[in-house]
N, C-alpha and C positions, 0 to 999 in steps of 0.2 A: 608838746612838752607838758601839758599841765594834767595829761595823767599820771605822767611819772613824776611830776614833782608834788602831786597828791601822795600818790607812796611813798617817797622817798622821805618826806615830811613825815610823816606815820614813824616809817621807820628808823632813820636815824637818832640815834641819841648818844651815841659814847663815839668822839671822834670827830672829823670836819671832813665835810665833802662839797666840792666847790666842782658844779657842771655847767661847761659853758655849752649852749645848744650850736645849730649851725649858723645861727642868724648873729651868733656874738653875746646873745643875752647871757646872763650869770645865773647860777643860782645856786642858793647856799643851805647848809645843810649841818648840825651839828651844833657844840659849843664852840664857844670861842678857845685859843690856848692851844693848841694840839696842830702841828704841821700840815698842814689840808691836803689832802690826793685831787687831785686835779683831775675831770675826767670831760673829753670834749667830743659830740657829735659832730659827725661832719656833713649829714642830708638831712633833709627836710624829714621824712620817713624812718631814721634810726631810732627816734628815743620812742616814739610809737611803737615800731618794732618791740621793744627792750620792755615797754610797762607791759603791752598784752599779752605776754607769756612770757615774764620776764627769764624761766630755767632756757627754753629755747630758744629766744630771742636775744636776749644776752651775749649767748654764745655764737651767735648768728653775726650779729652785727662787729663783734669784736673778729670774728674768721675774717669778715669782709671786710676789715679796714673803717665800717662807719660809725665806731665806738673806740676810741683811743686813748691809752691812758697817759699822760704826761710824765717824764722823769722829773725829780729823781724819782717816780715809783712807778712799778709795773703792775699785769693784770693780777699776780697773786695778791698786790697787796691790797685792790680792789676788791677781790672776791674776798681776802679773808678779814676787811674790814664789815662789806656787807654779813657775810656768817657770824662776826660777832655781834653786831648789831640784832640779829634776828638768832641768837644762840637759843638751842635744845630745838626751834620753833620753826628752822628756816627752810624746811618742806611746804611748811602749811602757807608760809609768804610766798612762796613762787610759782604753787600749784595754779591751774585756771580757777577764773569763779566762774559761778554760773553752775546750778544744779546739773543739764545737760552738758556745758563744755567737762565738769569734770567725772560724769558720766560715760563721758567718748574718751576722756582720759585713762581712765580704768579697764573700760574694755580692750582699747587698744593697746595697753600692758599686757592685760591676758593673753590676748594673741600671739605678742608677739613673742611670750616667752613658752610657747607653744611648741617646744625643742623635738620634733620628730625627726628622725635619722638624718633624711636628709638638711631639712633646716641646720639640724647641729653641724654638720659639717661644712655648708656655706656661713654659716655666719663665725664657726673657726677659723677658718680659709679668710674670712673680713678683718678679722683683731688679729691673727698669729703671721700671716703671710705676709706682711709688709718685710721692706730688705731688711736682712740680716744687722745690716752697719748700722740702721735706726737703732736698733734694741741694745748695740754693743755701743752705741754711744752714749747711752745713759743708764743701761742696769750694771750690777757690778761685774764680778770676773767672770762669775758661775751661772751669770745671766738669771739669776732668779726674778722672775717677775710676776712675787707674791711679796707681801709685810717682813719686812725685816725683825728680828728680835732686839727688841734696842733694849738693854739691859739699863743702862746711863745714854740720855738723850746724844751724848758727844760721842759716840762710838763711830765708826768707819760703816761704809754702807757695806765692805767687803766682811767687817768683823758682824755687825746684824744679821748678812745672810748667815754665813756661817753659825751662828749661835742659834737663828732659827733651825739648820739642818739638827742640829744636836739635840736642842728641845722633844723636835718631832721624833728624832731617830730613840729617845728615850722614854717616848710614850707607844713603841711600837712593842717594848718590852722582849727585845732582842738581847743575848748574850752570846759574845763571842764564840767561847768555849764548847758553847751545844748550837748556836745557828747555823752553818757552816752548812750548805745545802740546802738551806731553807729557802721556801718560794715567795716570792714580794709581788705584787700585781700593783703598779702603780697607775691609778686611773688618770685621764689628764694629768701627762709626764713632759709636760711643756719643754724647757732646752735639756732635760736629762741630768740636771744636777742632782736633784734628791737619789735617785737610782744609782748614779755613779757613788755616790756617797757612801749609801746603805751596801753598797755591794763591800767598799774600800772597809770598813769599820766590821762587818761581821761577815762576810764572806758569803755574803745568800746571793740566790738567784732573784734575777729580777727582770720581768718585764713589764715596760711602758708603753703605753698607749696613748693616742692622741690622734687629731681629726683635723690638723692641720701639715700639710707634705712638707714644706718645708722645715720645720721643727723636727720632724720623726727624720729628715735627713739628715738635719746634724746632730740631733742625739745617736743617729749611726756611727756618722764620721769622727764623734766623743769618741764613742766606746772602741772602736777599731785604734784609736789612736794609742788608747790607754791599753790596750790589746786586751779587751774584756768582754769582746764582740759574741763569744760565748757562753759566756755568764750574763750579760748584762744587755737583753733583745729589745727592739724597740720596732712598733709596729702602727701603721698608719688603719685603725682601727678604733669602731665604734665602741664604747664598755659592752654595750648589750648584746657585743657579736665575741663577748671574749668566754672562753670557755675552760673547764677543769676547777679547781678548786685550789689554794695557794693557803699558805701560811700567816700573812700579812695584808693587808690591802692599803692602800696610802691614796690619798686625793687630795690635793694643796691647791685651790684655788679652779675647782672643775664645780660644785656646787651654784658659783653666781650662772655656770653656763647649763647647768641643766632645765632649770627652768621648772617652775612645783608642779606643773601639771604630769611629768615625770618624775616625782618623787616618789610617787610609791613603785615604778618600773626598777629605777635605781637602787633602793633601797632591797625589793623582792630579789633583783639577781645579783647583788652585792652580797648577799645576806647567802646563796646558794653556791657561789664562789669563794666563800670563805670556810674552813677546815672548821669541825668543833672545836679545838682548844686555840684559833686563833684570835686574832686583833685586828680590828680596821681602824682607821685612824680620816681623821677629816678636818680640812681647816681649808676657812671661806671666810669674805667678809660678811658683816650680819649686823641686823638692824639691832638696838639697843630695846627698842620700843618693840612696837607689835608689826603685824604684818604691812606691808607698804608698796609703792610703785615704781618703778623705775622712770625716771623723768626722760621727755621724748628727747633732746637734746643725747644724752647718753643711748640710747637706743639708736639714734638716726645715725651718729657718726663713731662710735667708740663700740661698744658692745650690743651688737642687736641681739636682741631671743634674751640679752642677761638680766637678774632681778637678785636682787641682794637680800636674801632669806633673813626672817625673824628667828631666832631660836625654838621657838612655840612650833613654827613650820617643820622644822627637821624633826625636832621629838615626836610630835604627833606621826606624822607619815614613817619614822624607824620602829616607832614601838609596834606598830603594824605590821610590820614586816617579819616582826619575832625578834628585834634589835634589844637588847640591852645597855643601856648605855652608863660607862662606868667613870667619866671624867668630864669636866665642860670648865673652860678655860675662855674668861672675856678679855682679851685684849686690848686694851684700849685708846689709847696716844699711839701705842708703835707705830702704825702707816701711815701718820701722820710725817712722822721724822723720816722714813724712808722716801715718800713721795716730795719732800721738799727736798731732799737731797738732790731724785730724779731729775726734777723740776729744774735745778742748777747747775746737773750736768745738760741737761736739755737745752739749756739758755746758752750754757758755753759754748756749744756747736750750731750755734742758729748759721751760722753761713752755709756749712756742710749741709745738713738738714733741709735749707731751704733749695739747696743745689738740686738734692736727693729726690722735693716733691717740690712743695712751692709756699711762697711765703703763706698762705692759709692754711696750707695743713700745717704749718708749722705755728702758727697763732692756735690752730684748730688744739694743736698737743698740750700747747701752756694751757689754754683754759680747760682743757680735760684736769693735768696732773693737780693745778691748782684747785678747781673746783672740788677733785677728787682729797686733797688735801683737807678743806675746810669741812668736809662732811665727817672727816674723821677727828680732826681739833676742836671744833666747836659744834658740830653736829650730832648727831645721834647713831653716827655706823661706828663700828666696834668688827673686830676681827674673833672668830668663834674656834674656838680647836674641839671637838669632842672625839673621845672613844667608844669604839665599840663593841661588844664581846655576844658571844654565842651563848658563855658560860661562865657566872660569876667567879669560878675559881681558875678562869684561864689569865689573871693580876694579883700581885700581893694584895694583901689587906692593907697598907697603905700608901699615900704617895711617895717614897719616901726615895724609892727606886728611880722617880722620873728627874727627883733633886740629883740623885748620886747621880746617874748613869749621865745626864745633861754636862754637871760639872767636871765627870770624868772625860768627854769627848770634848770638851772647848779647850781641856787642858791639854788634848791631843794634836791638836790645829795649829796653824800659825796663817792667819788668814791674808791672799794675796795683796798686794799693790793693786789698786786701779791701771792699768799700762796708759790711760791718757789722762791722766794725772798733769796738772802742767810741768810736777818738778820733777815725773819721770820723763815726759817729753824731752826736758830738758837736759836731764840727764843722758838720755840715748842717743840725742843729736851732739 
């Protein structure tokens, strides 16, 4: 215990933290005044674990039951006590020390974000292919599972998706009246909402692609359902195997999985698939700061091959490509408020959930959405949108189009009920 209570000493200062080890000792942390979080190990081995790598070891010990946090508060408020404690800074707290350890740290990012054909579609097949019922239990209706547009923190997570579809569908610079045939290629087209959308609002064709089977099947079973199975194709397919040229191109949330060593791939046949007077559009999360690592914890059980791109990273490797880029939009709080939502529908189906896999993977999720939380609240990730153009005259000269066209499509909406909602449960029983 007395390396982590070397840290933990270091690091606290705003707040109380009271850790009882396995032996019963105490140990305290903080000023005095402030409700203490309670956090207790239960082996001999766990807080060793948690100080020597605390980003994977943390997460380790708390999957495994030998890290636990006491009510009344849970592991988010653990985590987003430590993230403010160690605010703009809390990378560089959790990283290994040690010249060589975090030397092995860094190469082994490289690697692993080393996204060649086949990698991309095992490690899709790892994050997308879990049941169905996991993802319908805690994304909204449309299953979006990317950053909500939270206009006002209190918004609905069904009214955020929805506002983010209008946002993007208004930087794609689509009008009704002349799109009507026009072609979309929507790259990582994860459950088929945006496609269903874009199709519903201006009447283009649209196909998605994606690298994980289950996903491209129920974006089938969508669009058959909405009887749009002809308009609206969906294909279990690499981007680099997609061919012809299209109108539009749209990617929400496929960047963290490419991986920069395919940046300039991506960007070359993105760039060769898009028409001269079209639009690509792209929205990823993204580092605030400069370029960065993917922490091995997130790598080993959440998103292998993923790495959460800097801004500096996409402009350098587009403008290479012959990319122009005409918008760049920082997000910032939104995912934070969408994944606490997550986070709460997650926690209300813990019985189902743990049915589903098992009480670990279902520890394994809170400290993902959690952690994922605090990087966006108090840390330095931020959510990126940029456009792209072939031809500076293929956008007005100002933004003024992405205002109208956004606030004319929200006014279009009336965004669903959540169906497990407890007062619709209640309701339908």
């Amino acid at each position: 215990m007395w390396l982590l209570d070397k840290f933990l000493s270091r690091l606290v200062t705003k707040g109380r933290l009271v850790v009882t080890d396995h032996d019963g000792r105490e140990y305290v942390y903080g000023p005095e005044g402030e409700v203490p979080i309670h956090l207790r190990f239960t082996d001999k081995g766990a807080a060793l674990h948690v100080a020597r790598y605390p980003q994977m070891g943390a997460g380790e010990a708390y999957m495994d039951g030998r890290m636990l946090v006491e009510a009344p508060h849970d592991i988010r408020d653990l985590v987003l006590f430590i993230a403010r404690n160690a605010e703009e800074d809390h990378e560089t707290h959790y990283r290994p020390k040690g010249p060589l350890r975090q030397l092995a740290f860094r190469v082994a990012s490289k690697i692993d974000s080393y996204n060649n054909q086949r990698a991309a579609r095992r490690n899709a097949e790892h994050t997308y292919n879990l049941t169905r019922r996991l993802y319908e239990l805690f994304l909204d209706e449309d299953r979006q599972y990317t950053m909500g547009y939270h206009r006002t923190p209190d918004v609905s997570l069904e009214q955020a998706q929805l506002d983010k579809k209008a946002h993007i569908a208004a930087k794609l610079y689509l009008d009704r009246a002349t799109s009507s045939g026009k072609t979309v290629l929507d790259i990582g087209c994860g459950w088929g909402g945006l496609a269903l959308y874009l199709h519903k609002h201006y009447d283009v064709d649209v196909l998605g692609v994606a690298l994980a089977p289950d996903q491209i099947e129920f974006c089938r079973q969508r669009a058959a359902k909405a009887g749009v199975s002809d308009r609206v194709k969906f294909e279990l397919m690499d981007y680099r195997d997609v061919e012809g040229q299209f109108d539009r191109i749209t990617s929400v949330g496929l960047l963290e999985h490419v991986g920069t060593p395919q940046y300039p791939a991506f960007y070359e046949h993105a760039f060769k698939l898009l028409k001269p007077e079209g639009v690509m559009f792209s929205h990823c999360c993204g580092r605030a700061h400069g370029p960065g690592v993917t922490d091995a914890w997130t790598r080993k059980y959440i998103f292998p091959g993923g790495y959460i791109p800097a801004l500096s990273e996409m402009v350098v490797e587009s403008e290479k490509a012959g990319w122009q880029i005409m918008d760049v939009e920082a997000m910032r709080f939104h995912y934070s408020h969408t994944l606490e939502e997550w986070l709460r529908r997650t926690q209300m189906h813990r019985e189902e959930i743990v049915a589903l896999y098992d009480e670990r993977f279902f520890r394994m999720w809170e400290f993902y959405l959690a952690g994922a939380e605090q990087a966006f609240r108090y840390g330095g990730m931020v959510n990126w949108q940029l456009q792209y153009v072939k031809r500076r005259d293929a956008i007005p000269m100002t933004r003024d189009y992405i205002h109208e066209e956004s606030a004319r499509l929200r006014a279009s909406d009336t965004p669903p009920a959540w169906h497990l909602a407890p007062e619709a449960q209640q309701a339908a029983e």
